[in-house]
MIVEX-159908 format. One record per residue (C-alpha): residue number from 1; x, y, z; residue in one letter. Coordinates in nm, 4 decimals, always signed. Layout:
REM residues N
<pt n="NUM" u="X" v="Y" w="Z" res="A"/>
...
This chain:
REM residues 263
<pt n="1" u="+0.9335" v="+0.8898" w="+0.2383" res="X"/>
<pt n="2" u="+1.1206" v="+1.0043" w="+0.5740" res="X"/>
<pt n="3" u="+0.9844" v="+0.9630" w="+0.9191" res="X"/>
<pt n="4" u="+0.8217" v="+1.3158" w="+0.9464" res="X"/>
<pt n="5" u="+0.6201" v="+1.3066" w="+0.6206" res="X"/>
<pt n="6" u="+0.5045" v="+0.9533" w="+0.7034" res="X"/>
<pt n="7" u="+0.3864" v="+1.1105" w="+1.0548" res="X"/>
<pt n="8" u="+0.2505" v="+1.4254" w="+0.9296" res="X"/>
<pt n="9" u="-0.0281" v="+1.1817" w="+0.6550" res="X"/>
<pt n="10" u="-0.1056" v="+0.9422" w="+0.9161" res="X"/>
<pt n="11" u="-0.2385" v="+1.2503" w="+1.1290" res="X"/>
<pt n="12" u="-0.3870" v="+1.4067" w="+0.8299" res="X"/>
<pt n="13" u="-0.5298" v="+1.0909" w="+0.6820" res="X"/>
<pt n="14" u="-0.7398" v="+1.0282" w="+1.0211" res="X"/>
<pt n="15" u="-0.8448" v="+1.3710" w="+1.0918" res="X"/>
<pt n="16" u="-0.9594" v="+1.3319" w="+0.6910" res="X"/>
<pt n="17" u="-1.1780" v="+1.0089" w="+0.8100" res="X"/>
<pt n="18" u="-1.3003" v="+1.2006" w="+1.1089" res="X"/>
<pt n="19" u="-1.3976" v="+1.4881" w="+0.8562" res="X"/>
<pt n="20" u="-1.5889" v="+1.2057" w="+0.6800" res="X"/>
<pt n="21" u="-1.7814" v="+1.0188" w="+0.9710" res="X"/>
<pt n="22" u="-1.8688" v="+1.4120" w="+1.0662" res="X"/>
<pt n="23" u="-2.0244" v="+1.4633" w="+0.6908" res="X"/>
<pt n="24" u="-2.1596" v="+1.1164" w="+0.7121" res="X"/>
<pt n="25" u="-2.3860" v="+1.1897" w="+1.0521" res="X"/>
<pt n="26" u="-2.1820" v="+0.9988" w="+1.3088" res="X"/>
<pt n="27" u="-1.9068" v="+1.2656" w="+1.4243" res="X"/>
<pt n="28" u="-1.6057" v="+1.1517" w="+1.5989" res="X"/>
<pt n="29" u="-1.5747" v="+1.2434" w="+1.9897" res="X"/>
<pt n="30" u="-1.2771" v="+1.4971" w="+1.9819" res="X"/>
<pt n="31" u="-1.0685" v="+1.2454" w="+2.1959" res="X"/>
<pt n="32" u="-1.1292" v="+0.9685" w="+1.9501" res="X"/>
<pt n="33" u="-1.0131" v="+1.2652" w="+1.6827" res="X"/>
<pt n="34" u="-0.7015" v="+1.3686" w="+1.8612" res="X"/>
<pt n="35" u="-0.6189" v="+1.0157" w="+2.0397" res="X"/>
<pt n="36" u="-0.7068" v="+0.8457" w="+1.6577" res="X"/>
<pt n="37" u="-0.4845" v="+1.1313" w="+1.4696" res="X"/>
<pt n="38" u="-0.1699" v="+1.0470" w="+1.7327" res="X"/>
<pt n="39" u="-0.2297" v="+0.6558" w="+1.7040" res="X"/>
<pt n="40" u="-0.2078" v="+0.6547" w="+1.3115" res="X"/>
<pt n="41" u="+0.0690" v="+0.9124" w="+1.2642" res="X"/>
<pt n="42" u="+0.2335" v="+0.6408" w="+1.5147" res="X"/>
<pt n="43" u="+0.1312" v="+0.4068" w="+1.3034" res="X"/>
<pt n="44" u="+0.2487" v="+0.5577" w="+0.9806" res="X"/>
<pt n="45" u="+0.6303" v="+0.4903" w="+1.0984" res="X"/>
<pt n="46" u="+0.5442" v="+0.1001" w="+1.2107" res="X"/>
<pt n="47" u="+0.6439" v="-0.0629" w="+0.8641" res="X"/>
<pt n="48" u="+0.9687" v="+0.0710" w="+0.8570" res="X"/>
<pt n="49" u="+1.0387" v="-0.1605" w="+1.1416" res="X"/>
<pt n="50" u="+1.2311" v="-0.4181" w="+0.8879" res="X"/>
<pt n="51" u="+1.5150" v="-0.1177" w="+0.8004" res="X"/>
<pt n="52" u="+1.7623" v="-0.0782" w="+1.1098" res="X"/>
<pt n="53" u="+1.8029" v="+0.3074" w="+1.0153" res="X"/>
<pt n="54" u="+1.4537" v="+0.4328" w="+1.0400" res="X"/>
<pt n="55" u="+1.3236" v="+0.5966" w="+1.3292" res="X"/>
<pt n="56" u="+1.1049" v="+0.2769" w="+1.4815" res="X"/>
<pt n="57" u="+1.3796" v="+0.0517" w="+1.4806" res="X"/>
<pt n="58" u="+1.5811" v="+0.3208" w="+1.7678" res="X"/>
<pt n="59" u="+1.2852" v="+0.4304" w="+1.9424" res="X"/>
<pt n="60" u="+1.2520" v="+0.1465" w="+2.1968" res="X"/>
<pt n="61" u="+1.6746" v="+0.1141" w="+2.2141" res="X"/>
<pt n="62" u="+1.7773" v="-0.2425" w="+2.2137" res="X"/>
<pt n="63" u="+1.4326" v="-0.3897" w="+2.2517" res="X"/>
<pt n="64" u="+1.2842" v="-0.2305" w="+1.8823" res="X"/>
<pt n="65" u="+1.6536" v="-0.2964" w="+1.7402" res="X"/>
<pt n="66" u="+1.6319" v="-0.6615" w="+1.8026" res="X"/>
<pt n="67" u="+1.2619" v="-0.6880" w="+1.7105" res="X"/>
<pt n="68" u="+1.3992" v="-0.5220" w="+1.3893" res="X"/>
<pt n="69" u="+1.5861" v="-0.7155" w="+1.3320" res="X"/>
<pt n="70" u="+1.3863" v="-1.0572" w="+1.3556" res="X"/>
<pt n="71" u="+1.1393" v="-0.8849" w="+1.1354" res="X"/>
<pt n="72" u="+1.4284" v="-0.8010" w="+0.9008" res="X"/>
<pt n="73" u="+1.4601" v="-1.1950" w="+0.8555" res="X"/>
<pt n="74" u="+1.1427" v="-1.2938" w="+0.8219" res="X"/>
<pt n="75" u="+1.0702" v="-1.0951" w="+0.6020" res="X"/>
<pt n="76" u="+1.3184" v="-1.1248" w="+0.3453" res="X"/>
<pt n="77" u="+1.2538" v="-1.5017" w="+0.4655" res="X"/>
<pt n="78" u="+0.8743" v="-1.4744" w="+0.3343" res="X"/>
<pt n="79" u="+1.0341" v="-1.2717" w="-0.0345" res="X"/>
<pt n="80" u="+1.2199" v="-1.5391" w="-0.1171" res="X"/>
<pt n="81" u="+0.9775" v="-1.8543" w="-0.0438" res="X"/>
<pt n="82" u="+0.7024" v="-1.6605" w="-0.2486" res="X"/>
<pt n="83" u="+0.9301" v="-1.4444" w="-0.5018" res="X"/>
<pt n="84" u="+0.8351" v="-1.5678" w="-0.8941" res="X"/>
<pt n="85" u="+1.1452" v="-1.5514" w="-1.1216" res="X"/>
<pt n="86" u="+1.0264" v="-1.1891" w="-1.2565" res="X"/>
<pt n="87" u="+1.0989" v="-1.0519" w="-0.8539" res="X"/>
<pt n="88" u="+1.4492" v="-0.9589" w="-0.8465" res="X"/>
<pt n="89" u="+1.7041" v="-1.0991" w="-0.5782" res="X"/>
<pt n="90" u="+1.7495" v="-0.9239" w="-0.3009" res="X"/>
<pt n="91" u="+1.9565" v="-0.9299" w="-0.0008" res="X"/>
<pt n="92" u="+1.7720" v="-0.8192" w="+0.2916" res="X"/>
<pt n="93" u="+1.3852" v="-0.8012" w="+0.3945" res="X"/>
<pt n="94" u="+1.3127" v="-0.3872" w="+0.3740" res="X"/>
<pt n="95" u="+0.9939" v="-0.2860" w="+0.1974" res="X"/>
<pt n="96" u="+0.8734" v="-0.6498" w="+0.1578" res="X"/>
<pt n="97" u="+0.6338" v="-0.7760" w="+0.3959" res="X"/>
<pt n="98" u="+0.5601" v="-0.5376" w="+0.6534" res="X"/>
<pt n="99" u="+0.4488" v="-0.3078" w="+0.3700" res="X"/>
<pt n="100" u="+0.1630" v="-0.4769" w="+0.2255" res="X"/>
<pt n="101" u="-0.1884" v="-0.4368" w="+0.2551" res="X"/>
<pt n="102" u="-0.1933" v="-0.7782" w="+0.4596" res="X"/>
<pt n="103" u="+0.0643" v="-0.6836" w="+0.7118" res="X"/>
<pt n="104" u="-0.1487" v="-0.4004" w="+0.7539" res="X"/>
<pt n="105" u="-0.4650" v="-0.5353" w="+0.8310" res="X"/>
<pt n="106" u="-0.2863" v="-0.8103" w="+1.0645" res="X"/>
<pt n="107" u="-0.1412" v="-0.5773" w="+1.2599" res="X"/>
<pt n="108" u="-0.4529" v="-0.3488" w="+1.2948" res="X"/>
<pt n="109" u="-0.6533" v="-0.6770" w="+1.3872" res="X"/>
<pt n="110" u="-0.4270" v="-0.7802" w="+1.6295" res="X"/>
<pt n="111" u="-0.4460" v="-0.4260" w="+1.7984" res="X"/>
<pt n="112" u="-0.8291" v="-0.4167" w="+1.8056" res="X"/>
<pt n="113" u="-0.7451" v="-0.8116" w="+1.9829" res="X"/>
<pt n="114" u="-0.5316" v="-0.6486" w="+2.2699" res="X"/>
<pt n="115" u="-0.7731" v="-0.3579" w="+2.3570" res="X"/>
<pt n="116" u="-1.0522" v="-0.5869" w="+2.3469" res="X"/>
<pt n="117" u="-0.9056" v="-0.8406" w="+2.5770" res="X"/>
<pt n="118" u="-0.6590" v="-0.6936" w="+2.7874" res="X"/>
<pt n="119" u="-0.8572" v="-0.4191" w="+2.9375" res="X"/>
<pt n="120" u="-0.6956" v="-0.1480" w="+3.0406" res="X"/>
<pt n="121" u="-0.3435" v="-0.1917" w="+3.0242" res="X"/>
<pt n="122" u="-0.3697" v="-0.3302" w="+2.6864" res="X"/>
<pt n="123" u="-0.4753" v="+0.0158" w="+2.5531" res="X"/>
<pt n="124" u="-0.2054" v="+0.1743" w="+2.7659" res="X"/>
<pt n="125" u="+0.0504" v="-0.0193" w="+2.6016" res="X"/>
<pt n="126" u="-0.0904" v="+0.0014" w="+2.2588" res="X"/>
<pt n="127" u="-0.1123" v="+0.3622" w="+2.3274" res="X"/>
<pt n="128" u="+0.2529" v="+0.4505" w="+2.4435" res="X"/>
<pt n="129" u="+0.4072" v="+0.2708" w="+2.1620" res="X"/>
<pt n="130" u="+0.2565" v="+0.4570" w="+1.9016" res="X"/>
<pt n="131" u="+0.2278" v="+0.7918" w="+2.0914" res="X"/>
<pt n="132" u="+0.6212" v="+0.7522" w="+2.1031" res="X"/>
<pt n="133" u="+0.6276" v="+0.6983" w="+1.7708" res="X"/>
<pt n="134" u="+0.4466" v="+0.9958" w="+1.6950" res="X"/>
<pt n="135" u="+0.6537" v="+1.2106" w="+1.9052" res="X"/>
<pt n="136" u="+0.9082" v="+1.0850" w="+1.6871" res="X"/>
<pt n="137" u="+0.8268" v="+1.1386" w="+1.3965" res="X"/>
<pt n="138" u="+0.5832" v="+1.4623" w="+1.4300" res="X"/>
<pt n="139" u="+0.8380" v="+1.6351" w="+1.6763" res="X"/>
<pt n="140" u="+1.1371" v="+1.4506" w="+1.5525" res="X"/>
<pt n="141" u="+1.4035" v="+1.7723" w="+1.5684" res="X"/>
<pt n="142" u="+1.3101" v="+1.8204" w="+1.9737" res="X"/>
<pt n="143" u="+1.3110" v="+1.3963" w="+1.9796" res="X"/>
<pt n="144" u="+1.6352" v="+1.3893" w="+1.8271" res="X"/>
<pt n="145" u="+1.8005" v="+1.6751" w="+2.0948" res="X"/>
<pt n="146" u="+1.6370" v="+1.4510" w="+2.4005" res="X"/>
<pt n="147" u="+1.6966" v="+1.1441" w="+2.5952" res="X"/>
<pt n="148" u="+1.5066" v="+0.9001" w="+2.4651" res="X"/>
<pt n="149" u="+1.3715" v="+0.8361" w="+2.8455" res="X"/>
<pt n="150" u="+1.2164" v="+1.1701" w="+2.8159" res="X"/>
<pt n="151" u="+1.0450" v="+1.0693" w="+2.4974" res="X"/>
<pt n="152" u="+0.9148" v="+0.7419" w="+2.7020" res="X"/>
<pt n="153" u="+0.8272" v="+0.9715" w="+2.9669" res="X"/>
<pt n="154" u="+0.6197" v="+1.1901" w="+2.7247" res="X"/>
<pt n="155" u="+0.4338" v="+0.9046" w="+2.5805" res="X"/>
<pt n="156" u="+0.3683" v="+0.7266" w="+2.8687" res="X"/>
<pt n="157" u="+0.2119" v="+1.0192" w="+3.0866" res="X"/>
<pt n="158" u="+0.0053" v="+1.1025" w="+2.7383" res="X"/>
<pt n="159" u="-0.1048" v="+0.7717" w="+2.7037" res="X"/>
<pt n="160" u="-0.2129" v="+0.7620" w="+3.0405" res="X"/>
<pt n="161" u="-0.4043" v="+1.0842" w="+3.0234" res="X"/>
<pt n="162" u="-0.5384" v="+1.0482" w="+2.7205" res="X"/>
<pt n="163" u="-0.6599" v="+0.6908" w="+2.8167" res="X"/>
<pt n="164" u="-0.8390" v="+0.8950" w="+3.1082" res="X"/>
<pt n="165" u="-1.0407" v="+1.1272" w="+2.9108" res="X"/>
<pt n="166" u="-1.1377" v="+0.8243" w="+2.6386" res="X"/>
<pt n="167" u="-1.3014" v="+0.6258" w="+2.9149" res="X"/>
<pt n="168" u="-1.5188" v="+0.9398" w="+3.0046" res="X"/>
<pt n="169" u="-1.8925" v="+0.9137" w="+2.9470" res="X"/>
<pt n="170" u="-1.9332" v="+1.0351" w="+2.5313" res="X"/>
<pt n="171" u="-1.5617" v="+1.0797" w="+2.5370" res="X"/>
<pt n="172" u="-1.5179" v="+0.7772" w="+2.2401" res="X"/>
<pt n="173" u="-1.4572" v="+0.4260" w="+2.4582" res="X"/>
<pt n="174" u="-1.8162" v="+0.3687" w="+2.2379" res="X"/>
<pt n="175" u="-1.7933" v="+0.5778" w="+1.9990" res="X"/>
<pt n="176" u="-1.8047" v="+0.2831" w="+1.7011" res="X"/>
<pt n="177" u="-1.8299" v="-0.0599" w="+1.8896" res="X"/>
<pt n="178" u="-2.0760" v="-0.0437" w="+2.1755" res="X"/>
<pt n="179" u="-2.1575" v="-0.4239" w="+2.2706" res="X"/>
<pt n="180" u="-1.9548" v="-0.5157" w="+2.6010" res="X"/>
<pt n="181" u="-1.5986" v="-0.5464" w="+2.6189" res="X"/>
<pt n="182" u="-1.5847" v="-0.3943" w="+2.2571" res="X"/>
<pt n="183" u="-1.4849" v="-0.0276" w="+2.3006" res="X"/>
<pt n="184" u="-1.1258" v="+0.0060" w="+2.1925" res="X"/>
<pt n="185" u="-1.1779" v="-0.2204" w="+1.8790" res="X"/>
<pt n="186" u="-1.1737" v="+0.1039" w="+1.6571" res="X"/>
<pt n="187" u="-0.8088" v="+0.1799" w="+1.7829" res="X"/>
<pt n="188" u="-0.7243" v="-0.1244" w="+1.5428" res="X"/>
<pt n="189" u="-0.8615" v="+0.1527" w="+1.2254" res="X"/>
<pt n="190" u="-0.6189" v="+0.4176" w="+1.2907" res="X"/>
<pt n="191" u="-0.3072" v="+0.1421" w="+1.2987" res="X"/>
<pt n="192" u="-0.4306" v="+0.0009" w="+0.9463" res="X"/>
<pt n="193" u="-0.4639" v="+0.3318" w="+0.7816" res="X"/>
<pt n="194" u="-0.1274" v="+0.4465" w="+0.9312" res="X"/>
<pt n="195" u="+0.0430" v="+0.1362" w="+0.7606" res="X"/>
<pt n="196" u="-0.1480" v="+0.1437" w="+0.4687" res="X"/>
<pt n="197" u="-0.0681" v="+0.5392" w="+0.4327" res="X"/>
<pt n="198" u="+0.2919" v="+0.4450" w="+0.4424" res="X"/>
<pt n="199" u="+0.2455" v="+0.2245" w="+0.1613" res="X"/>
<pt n="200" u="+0.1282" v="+0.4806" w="-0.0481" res="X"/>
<pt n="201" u="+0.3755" v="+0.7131" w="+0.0321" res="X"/>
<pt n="202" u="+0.6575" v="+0.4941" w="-0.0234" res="X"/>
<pt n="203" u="+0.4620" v="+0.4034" w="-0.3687" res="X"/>
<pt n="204" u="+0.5646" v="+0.7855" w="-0.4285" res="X"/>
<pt n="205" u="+0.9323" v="+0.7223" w="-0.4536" res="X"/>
<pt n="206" u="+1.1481" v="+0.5968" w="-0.7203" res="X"/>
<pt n="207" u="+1.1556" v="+0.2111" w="-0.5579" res="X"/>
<pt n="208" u="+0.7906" v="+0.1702" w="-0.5438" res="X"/>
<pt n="209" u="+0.5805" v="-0.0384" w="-0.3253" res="X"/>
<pt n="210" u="+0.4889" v="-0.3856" w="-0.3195" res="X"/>
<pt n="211" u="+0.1888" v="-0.2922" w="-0.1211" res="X"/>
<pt n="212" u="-0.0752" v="-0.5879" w="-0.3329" res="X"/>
<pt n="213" u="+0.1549" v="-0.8315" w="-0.2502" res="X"/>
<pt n="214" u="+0.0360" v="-1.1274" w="-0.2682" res="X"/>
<pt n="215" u="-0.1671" v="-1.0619" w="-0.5702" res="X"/>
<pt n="216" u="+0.0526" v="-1.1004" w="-0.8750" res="X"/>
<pt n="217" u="+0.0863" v="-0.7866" w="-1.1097" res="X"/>
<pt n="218" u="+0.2780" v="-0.8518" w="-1.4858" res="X"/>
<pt n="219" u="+0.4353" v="-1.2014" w="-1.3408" res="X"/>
<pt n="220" u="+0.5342" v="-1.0081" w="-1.0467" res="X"/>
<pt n="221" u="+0.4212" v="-1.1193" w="-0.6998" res="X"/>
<pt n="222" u="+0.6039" v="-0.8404" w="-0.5363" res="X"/>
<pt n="223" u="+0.4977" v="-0.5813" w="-0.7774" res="X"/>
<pt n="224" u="+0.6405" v="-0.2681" w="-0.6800" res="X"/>
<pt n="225" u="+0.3028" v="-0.0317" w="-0.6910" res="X"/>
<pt n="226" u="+0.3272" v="+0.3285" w="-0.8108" res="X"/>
<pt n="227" u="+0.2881" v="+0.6253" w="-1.0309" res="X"/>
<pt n="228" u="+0.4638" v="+0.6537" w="-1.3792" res="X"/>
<pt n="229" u="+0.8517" v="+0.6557" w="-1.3377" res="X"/>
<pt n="230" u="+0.8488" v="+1.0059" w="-1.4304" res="X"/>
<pt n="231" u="+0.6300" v="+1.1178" w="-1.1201" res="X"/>
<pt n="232" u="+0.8368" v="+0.9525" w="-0.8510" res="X"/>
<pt n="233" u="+1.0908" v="+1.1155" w="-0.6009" res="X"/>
<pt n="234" u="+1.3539" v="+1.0088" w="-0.3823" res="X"/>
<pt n="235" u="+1.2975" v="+1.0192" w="-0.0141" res="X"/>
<pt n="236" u="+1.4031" v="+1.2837" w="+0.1422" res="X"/>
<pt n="237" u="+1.3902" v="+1.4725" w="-0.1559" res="X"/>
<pt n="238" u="+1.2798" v="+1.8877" w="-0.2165" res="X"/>
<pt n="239" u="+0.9303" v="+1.6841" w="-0.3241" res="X"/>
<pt n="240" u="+0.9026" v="+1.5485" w="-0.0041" res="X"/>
<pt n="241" u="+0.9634" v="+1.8691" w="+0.2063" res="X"/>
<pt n="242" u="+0.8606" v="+2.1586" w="+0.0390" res="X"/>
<pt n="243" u="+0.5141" v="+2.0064" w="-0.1369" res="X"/>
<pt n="244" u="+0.4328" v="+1.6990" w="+0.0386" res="X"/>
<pt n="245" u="+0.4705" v="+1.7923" w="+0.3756" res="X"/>
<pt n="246" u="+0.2827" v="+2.1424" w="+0.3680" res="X"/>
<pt n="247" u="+0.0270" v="+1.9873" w="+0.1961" res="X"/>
<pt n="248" u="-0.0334" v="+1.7351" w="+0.4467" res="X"/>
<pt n="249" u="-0.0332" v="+1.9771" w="+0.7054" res="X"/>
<pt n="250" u="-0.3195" v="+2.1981" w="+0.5382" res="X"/>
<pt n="251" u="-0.5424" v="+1.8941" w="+0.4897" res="X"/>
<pt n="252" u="-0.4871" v="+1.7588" w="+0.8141" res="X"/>
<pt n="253" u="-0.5704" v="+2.1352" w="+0.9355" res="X"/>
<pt n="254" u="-0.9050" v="+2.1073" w="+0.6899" res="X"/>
<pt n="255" u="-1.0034" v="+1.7926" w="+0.8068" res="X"/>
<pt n="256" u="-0.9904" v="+1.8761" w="+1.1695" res="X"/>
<pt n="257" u="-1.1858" v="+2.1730" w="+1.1346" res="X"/>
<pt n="258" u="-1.4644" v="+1.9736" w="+0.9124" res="X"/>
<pt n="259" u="-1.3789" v="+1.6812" w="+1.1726" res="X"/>
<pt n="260" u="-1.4693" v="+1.9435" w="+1.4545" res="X"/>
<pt n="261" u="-1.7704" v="+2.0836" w="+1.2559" res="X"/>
<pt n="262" u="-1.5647" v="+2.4182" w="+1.2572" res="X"/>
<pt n="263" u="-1.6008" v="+2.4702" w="+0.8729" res="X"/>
């Protein structure tokens, strides 16, 4: 899928969760809903960071380009040390590692690491990068038609604001982890269902995802996961905009409201 769908069902994918914890008895704070809803649509864009065209690898300038392109090589590095002889060759690293269910959880893990043990400034910075992700992809037409210092801008005052109001009394610093120097672990969660949500939506398209990697499926131990042939479509496709993405929007819009104990 393109940047703004993967965006739009990391949002709606945590504000489903929040609609879940609220039906399960232990409600989300709504700054752990919004701050949680920003961090995983964010999030959702992260594994695209082995493809120098997608929006992660230009948000930073140089410094995500060059990170892409490291990740670029190790990945493709890591398909072809562990690639059986049913994988097909390949010449580059995109939609290999950093879109498995492993990367995922790494990631999310090492997150939850920095918040817990960098204090403060290791949630700022864990917040601005994905909050300028999610400008980008959630608002990527006005992204697109501004500097990309204003976009910095943008998600650095929100992080810092939004950082503010978390570390308010019942505001969410404890809203899952309570022992001492353990309230930002949860910010790992929304990063791990953000990457894992983009591994189901690329499963969508015609090319699949190799998102059980590395569990071997039919010989295969970069299986390419997804739905009969027949029920695939290409990125970017009428699929895509006209179903996928309104649909997201009205289930992130329902799980809010549940999330919020509106409905």
């Amino acid at each position: 899928m393109m940047g703004p769908a993967h965006s739009l069902s990391g949002a709606a994918a945590w504000l489903g969760v929040g609609a879940a914890t609220a039906a399960a008895g232990h409600p989300m704070p709504w700054p752990v809903l919004v701050v949680g809803a920003l961090v995983c649509a964010g999030a959702a864009l992260a594994p695209d960071l082995d493809h120098k065209a997608a929006t992660v690898s230009r948000a930073f300038g140089p410094l995500s380009r060059g990170l892409c392109e490291v990740v670029d090589k190790v990945s493709y590095s890591v398909y072809k040390a562990t690639r059986t002889p049913r994988d097909p060759r390949r010449s580059g690293g995109h939609r290999t590692l950093t879109h498995t269910w492993l990367w995922a959880v790494l990631i999310g893990a090492g997150a939850s690491a920095i918040a817990a043990t960098a204090d403060r400034w290791g949630v700022l910075a864990i917040l601005f990068v994905h909050l300028v992700l999610a400008v980008e992809g959630l608002l990527w037409r006005a992204a697109r038609m501004s500097s990309d210092i204003l976009v910095w801008l943008l998600g650095a005052t929100s992080a810092w604001i939004l950082a503010g109001v978390l570390d308010q009394p019942g505001n969410g610093a404890h809203w899952l982890f309570t022992g001492p120097g353990q309230e930002y672990l949860w910010l790992g969660l929304p990063i791990v269902l953000g990457a894992l949500v983009h591994d189901l939506g690329d499963a969508l398209t015609v090319s699949g995802c190799p998102v059980l990697w590395p569990i071997p499926i039919a010989g295969k131990r970069w299986y390419p996961l997804g739905p009969p042939k027949g029920m695939r479509f290409r990125a970017g496709s009428w699929v895509e905009l006209k179903i996928l993405m309104p649909a997201f929007l009205v289930l992130g819009g329902a799980g809010g409201a549940a999330a919020l104990n509106f409905i």
